[in-house]
C-alpha positions in Angstrom: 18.3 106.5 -15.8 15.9 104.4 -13.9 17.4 101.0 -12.6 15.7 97.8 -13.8 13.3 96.6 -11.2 14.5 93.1 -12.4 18.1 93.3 -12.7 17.4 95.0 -9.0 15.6 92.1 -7.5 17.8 89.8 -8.8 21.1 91.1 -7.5 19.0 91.8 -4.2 18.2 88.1 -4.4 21.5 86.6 -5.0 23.1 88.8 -2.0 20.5 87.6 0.3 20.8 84.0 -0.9 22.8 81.7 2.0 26.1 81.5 0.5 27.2 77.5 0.4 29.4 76.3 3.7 33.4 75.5 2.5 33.3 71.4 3.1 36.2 70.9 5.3 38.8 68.3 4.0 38.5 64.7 5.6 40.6 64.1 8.2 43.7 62.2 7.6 44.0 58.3 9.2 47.1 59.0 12.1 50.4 57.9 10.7 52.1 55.3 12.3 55.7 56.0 14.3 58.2 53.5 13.6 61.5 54.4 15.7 64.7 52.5 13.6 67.6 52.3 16.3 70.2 51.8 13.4 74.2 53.7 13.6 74.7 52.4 9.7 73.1 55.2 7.5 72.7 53.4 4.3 70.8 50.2 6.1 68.7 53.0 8.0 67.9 55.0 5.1 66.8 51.7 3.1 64.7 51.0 6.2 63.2 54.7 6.2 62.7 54.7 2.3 60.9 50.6 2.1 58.6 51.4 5.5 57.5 55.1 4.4 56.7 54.1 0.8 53.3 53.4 1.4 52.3 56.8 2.9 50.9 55.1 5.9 54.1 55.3 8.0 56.8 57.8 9.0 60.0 56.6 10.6 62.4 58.3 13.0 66.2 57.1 12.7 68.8 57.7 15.6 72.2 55.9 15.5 72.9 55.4 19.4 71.1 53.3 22.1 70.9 56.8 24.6 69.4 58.4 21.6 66.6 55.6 21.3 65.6 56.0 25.6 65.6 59.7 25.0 63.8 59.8 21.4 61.2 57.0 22.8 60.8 59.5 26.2 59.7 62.6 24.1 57.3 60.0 22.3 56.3 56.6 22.7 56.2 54.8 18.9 53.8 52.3 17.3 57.1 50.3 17.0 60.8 50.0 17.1 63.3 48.0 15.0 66.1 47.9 17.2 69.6 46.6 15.9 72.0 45.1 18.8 75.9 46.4 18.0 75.5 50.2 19.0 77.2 53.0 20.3 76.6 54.2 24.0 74.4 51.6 25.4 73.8 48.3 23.1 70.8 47.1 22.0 69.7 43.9 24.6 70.3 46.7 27.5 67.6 49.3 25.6 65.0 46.5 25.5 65.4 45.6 28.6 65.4 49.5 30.1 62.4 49.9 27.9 60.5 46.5 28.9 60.6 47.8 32.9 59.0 51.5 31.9 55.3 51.6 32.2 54.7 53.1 28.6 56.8 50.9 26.7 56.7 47.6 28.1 54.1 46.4 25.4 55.8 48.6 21.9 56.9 45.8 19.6 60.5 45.6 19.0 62.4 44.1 16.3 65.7 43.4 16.9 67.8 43.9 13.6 71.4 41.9 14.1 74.7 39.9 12.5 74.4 37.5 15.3 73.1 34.5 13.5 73.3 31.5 16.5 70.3 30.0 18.2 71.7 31.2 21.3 71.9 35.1 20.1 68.2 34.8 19.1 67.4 33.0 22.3 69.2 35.8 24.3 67.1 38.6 22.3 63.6 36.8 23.1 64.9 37.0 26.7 65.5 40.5 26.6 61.6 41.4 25.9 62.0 41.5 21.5 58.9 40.1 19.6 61.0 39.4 16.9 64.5 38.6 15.7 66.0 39.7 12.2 69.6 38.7 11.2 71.6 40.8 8.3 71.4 40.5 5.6 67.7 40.6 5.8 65.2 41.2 2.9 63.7 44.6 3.1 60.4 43.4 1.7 60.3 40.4 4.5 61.3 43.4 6.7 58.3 45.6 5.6 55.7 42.1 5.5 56.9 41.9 9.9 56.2 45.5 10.6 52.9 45.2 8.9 52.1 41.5 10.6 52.7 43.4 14.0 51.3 46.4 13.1 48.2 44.4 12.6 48.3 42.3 15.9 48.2 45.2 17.3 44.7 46.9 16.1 40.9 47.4 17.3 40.5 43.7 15.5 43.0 41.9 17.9 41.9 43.8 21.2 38.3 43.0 20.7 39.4 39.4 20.1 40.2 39.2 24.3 38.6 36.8 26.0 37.4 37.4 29.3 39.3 36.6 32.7 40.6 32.9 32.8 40.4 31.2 36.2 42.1 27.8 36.8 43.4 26.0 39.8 46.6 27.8 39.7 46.2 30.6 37.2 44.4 33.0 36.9 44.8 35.2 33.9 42.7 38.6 33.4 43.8 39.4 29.8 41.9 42.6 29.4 43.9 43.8 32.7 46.5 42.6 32.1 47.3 40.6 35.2 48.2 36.8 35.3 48.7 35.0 38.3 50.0 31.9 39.4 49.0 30.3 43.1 48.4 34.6 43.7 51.8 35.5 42.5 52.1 38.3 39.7 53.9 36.8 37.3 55.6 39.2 34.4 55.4 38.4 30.6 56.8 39.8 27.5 54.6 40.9 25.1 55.1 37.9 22.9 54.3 35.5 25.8 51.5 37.6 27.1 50.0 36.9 23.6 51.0 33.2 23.2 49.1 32.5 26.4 46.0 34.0 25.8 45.6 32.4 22.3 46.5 29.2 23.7 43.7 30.0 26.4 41.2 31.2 24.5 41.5 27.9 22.5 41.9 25.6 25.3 41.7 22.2 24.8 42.6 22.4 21.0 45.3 21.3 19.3 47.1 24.1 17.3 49.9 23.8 14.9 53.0 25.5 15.4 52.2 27.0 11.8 48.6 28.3 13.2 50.3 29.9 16.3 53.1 31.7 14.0 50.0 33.3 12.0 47.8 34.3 14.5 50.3 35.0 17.3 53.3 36.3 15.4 51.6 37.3 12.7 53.6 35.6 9.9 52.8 33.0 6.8 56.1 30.9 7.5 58.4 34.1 7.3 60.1 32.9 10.6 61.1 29.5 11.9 59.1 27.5 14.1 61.4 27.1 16.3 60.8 30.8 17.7 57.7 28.8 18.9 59.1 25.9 20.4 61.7 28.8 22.7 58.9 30.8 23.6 56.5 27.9 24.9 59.3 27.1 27.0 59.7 29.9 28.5 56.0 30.3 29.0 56.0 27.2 30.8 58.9 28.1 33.1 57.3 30.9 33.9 53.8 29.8 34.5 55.1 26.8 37.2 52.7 24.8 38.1 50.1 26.1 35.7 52.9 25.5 33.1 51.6 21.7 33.0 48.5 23.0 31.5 50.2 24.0 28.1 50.9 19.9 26.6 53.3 19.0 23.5 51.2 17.5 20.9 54.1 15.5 19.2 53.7 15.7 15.7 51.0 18.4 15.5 51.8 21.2 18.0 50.8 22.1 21.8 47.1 22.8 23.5 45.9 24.4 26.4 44.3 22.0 28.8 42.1 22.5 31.4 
């Protein structure tokens, strides 16, 4: 029995046609790396379970401050929430350790602590933290930080640098990196690096200690402003002469001057 020509052609057809390309699955946003330095498992796991519930994040625990150098050597984190009272090698030492490496001096760190006194906090600011949480702590005040810093720290807040700032003693190249006072290198946490270019970058305006705790730390009156007032004072410590430049507004806040 003779094939049909039809039947024939068709199959010939179909065999010949270009068969459609697979369409290759969108590629996933990079997770971000939140390192919790935490040696009570049920607080850790509470911190693991709130931070990863929104898919966007995926959290590394270790229970010992000599865990958290070697975890953070192997790789560097988006973040780290850092509690004080560990085994090995405490808390304020870590931050400091990682402050003077290269590759971690800018990672945010969140200090998670019991110590409740103005001078505890003081003395974690000191140390290099961004931010200070005592325990009890809200987990969902927790989670509103790490998102605030998290933020701070996108394509939206580099492109937001302004360009080198020359005065008659400072001179403060924020996309380097570099401030100098009278031609002395002068080292900032992360924190202050941040506080001094917003206040540059608005020099010669007045701006609330509310306004700096939104767009500097990030927060809608989560912390108190007097995380503000310490870290202006320190600024101006560091900055010397050029220190004059950064005035109290009383009653309203502090500005920039030229």
């Amino acid at each position: 029995m003779q094939p049909n020509p039809i039947t024939r052609a068709s199959t010939n057809a179909a065999s010949s046609a270009p068969r459609p390309r697979p369409v290759a699955p969108a590629p996933h946003a990079p997770r971000t790396r939140v390192l919790v330095v935490e040696d009570e498992q049920d607080i850790a796991g509470l911190i693991r379970h709130t931070l990863e519930r929104g898919g966007e994040i995926d959290v590394e625990v270790v229970a010992s401050g000599d865990a958290a150098l070697k975890a953070v050597s192997e790789h560097t984190p988006d973040m780290i929430l850092l509690d004080l009272n560990l085994p090995v090698l405490g808390g304020l030492e870590v931050c400091r350790l990682l402050r003077a490496r290269p590759n971690t001096s800018r990672v945010p760190i969140i200090m998670l602590t019991a110590r409740t006194s103005e001078s505890d906090r003081v003395t974690g600011l000191d140390a290099g933290a961004d931010d200070y949480v005592t325990k009890p702590f809200s987990l969902r005040e927790l989670a509103a930080r790490v998102r605030a810093v998290l933020r701070r720290g996108g394509p939206e807040a580099q492109a937001a640098e302004p360009e080198v700032y020359r005065g008659t003693h400072l001179v403060a190249d924020f996309d380097a990196v570099s401030i100098t006072v009278d031609g002395q290198a002068i080292k900032l946490t992360r924190r202050e690096f941040e506080l001094l270019r917003y206040l540059v970058d608005n020099r010669n305006r007045v701006l609330s200690r509310d306004r700096l705790l939104e767009r500097v730390w990030g927060y809608d009156r989560l912390i108190e402003t007097r995380s503000v007032d310490v870290h202006i004072g320190r600024l101006r410590n560091k900055l010397g002469p050029a220190g004059r430049q950064i005035e109290t507004v009383v009653g309203l806040g502090y500005r920039f001057v030229e």
